[in-house]
N, C-alpha and C positions, 0 to 999 in steps of 0.2 A: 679264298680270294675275295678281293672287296669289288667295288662298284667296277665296269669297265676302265672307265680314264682312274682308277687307284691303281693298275697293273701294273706301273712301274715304281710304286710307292713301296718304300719297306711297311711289310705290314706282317699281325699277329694274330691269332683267335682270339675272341671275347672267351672270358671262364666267367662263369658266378662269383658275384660279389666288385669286378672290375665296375669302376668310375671312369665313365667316359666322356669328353665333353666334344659338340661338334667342332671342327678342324674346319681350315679352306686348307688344301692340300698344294692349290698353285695349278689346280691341272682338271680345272673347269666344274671340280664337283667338290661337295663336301662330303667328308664323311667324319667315323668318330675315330678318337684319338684318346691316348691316357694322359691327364693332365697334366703327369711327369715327364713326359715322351711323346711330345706334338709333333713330332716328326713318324710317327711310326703309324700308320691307319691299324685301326683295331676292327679284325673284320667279326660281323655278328651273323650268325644262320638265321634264316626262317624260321619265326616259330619262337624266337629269343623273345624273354618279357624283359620289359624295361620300366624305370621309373625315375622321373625326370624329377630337379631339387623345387624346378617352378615351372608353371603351366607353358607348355612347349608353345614357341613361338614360331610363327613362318615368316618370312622377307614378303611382306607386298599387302599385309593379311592386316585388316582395320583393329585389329587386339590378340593377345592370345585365345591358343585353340578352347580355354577352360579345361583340359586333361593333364595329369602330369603321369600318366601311363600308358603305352603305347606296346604291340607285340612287331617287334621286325618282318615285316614281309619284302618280298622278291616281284616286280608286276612288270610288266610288256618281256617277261622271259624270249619269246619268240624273234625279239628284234634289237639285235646284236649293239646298234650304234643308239641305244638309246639310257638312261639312268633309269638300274632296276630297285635301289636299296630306298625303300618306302617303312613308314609308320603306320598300322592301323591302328587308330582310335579308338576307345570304348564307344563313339557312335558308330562305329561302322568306316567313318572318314577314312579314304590312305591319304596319306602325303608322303610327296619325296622326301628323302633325306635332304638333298640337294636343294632344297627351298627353305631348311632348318635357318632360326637366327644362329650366328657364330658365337662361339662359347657358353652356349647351354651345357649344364653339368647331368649325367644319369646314371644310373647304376643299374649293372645287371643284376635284374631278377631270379633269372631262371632259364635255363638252357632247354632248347627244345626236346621232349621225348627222342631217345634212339629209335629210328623208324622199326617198324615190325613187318614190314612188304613192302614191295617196287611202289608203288604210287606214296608213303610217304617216306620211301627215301628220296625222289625225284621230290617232293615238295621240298625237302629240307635240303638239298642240293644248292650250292651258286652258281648262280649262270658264269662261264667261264668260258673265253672265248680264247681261240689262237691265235696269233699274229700278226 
């Protein structure tokens, strides 16, 4: 499952090697899409690397971030009505997804390890909420 407001989005798993470029979905968030199928959110787990074609840009932000690789992570899990699907940085920086410039191109790198115990399968879990 993707970001919350993606829930009623047709949406797929990322696999390695998918090209994904950020989407507006129409439904207050962005998230990523296949260039072929902008209709379709392409959900990515925790943990997913990624590598963008040019240094990832944010909406509001005086230039790009200078990275063009980022690993997927999940933040404010605990609070339901909020946008969980963020980038960590090679500095450390997260950013939302939802702040991405539109039509950034990326590819998946690499899918997160199979968890081996409870604490990283809950990492690698999406927040998924009911109704």
């Amino acid at each position: 499952m993707c970001d919350y407001s993606l829930m009623h989005v047709k949406s797929r798993p990322a696999s390695v090697g998918d090209k994904l470029r950020t989407s507006n979905f129409g439904t207050g968030t962005r998230g990523f899409a296949a260039p072929d199928d902008p209709g379709t959110a392409v959900c990515v787990l925790p943990g997913t690397e990624l590598a963008f074609n040019a240094e990832i840009c944010v909406y509001g932000a005086s230039g790009p971030t200078r990275h063009k690789t980022a690993i997927f992570r999940q933040i404010n899990r605990e609070q339901p009505h909020m946008h969980h699907d963020a980038l960590e940085l090679p500095d450390g920086q997260t950013l939302l997804l939802t702040f991405l410039c539109e039509g950034q191109e990326a590819t998946v790198l690499q899918l997160p390890a199979k968890p081996v115990n409870e604490a990283q399968e809950r990492s690698q879990t999406r927040v998924a909420y009911a109704g």
